[in-house]
N, C-alpha and C positions, 0 to 999 in steps of 0.2 A: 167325288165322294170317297172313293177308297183313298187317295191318296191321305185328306183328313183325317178318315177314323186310321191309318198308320201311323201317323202322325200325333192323333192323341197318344193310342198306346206306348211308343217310343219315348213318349213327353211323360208318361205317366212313370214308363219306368226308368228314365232317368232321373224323374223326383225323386222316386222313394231310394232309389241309389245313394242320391245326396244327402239324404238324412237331413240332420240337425245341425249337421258337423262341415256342414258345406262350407263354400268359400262367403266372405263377409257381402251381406249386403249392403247395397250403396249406400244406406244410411248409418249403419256403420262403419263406413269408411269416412261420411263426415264427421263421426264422431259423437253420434244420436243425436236428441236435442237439444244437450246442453255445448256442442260444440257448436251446432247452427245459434245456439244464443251469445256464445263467446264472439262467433264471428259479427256480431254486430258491432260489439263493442269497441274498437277503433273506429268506426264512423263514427258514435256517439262523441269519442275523445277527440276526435278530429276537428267536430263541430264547435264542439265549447273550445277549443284549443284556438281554433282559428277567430270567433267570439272577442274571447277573451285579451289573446295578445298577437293576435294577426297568422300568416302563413305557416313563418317558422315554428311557431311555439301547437299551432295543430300538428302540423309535422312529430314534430318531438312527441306530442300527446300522443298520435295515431300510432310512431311507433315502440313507446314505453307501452302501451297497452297492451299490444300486441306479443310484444317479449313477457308480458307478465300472464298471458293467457298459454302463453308456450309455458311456461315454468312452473303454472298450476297445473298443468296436464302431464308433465313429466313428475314432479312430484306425487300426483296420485296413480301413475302408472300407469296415465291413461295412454291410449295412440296419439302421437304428437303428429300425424301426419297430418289431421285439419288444422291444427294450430298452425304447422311448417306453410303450411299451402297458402292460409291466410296472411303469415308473416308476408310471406314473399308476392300477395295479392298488394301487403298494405306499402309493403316497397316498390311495388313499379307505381302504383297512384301516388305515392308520397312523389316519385323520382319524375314524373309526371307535372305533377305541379311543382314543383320546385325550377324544373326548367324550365316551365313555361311562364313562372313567378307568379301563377293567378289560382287561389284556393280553387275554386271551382272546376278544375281542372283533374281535380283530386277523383273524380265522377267520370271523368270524361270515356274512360277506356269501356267501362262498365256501360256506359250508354249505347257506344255505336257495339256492345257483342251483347244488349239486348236485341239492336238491332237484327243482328245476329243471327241469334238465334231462334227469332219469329220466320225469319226467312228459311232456310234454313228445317222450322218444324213443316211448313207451309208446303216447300218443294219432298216435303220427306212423304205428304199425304198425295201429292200429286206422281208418285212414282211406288205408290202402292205398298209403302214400308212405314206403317205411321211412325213413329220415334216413340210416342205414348207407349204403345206394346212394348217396344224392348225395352226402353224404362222401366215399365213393371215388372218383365220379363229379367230383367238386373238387380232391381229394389228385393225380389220374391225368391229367385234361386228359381222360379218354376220353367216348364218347358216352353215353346213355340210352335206349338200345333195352330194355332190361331192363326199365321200365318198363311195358311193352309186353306183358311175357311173364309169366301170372302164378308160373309155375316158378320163373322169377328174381327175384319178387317176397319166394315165400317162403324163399328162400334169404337174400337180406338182410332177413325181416324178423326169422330167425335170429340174424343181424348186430349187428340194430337192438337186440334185446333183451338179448343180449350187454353193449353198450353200456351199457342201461338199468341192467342187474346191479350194471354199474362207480358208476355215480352215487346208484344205490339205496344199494350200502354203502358208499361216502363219505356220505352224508349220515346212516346210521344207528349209524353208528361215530363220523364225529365229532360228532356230536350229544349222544352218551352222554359223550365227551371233554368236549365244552363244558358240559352238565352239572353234570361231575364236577370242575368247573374243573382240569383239567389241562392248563394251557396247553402244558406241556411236549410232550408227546406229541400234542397235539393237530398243534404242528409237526411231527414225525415222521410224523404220521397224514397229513398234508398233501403231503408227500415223498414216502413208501412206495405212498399210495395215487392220487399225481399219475398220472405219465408211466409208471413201473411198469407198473401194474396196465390203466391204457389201452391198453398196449402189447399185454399179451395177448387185451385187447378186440377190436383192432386185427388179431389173427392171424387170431380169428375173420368179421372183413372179410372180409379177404383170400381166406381161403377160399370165403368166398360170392362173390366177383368172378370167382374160378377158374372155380366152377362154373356160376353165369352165364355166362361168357364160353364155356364151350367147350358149353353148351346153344345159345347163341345162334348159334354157329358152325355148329354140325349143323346147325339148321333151317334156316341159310342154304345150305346146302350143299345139305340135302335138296331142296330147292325148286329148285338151280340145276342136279341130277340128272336131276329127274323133269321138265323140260322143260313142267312144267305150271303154270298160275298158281300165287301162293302160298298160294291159303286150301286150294289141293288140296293143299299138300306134307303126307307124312305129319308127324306130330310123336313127336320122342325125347324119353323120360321119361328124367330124371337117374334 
């Protein structure tokens, strides 16, 4: 218990350290949400492109798209680094299927690093490190006293496998897509089951950072009551 409520305070005042002015959160580094909506849009080009006049001409579509979403985010001054990142996402899947000569291929990479990274969140709850935590803990700027607590441990590792669920069925749905060579839907599947479905991954976070947070509060609180060290403070059960 001491070690935790050390832990909060340490966390507490490395927050207010950080102010406002901290370093960018991860969703600012993709570029908030209108960069995660740019990033769809080369799959969409890709789909009609491949559609319309076969491999090459999605190719070309996926990556004229892709240069025109970089050029409206340097024109508005925005951070070109999701655009760059996506560019260079939609060039190894263009370079992907092109040498393998089969659209569907364009998904392929994206598939096995769902795989991925359901595996991956899986073994992160099985070695007592949910991934959920420090994704919030990246997302927020906030500290890692929860680490500390195993209460708030199993809250995000609720989080964590949440997560895992999202990357489980991306990878076993479009799998059955690629398969079934449905390139079609497989783009759809790639869109519906991107930012979507993370998103609701994402609630289930959230809720475990609540409950963390206001567990980790009480025992600091307890401790700063009871005027006693803190492996004496009592501990609240969420």
């Amino acid at each position: 218990m001491a070690v935790v409520n050390e832990a909060v305070r340490s966390s507490s005042t490395r927050d207010r350290a950080a102010g406002p002015s901290g370093r960018p959160t991860v969703l600012e580094q993709w570029g908030g949400t209108s960069g995660m909506i740019y990033m769809t849009l080369p799959v969409v080009a890709f789909v009609i492109g491949n559609s319309a006049g076969g491999l090459y001409a999605a190719i070309i579509a996926a990556v004229v798209v892709a240069l025109a979403v970089t050029a409206v985010r340097i024109a508005r001054k925005e951070s070109i680094s999701p655009a760059v990142n996506g560019l260079l996402g939609v060039a190894v899947a263009a370079g992907v299927s092109l040498w393998t000569g089969d659209a569907k291929n364009y998904f392929l990479l994206e598939i096995w690093l769902s795989l991925a990274g359901a595996v991956v969140l899986l073994a992160s709850v099985l070695v007592r490190r949910p991934l959920a935590g420090l994704l919030w803990t990246s997302i927020t700027g906030k500290g890692g006293a929860w680490r500390e607590d195993p209460t708030s441990r199993r809250y995000y590792d609720i989080a964590t496998l949440a997560l895992a669920a999202v990357f489980g069925a991306r990878f076993v749905v479009q799998q059955w897509l690629y398969d079934s060579d449905e390139t079609g839907w497989l783009g759809f599947a790639k869109i519906a089951m991107g930012y979507p479905l993370l998103a609701l991954a994402l609630l289930v976070v959230a809720w475990a950072a609540r409950r963390s947070a206001k567990r980790l509060e009480a025992l600091e609180e307890s401790g700063a009551r009871s005027g006693r060290p803190a492996a004496e403070a009592p501990a609240h059960h969420a």
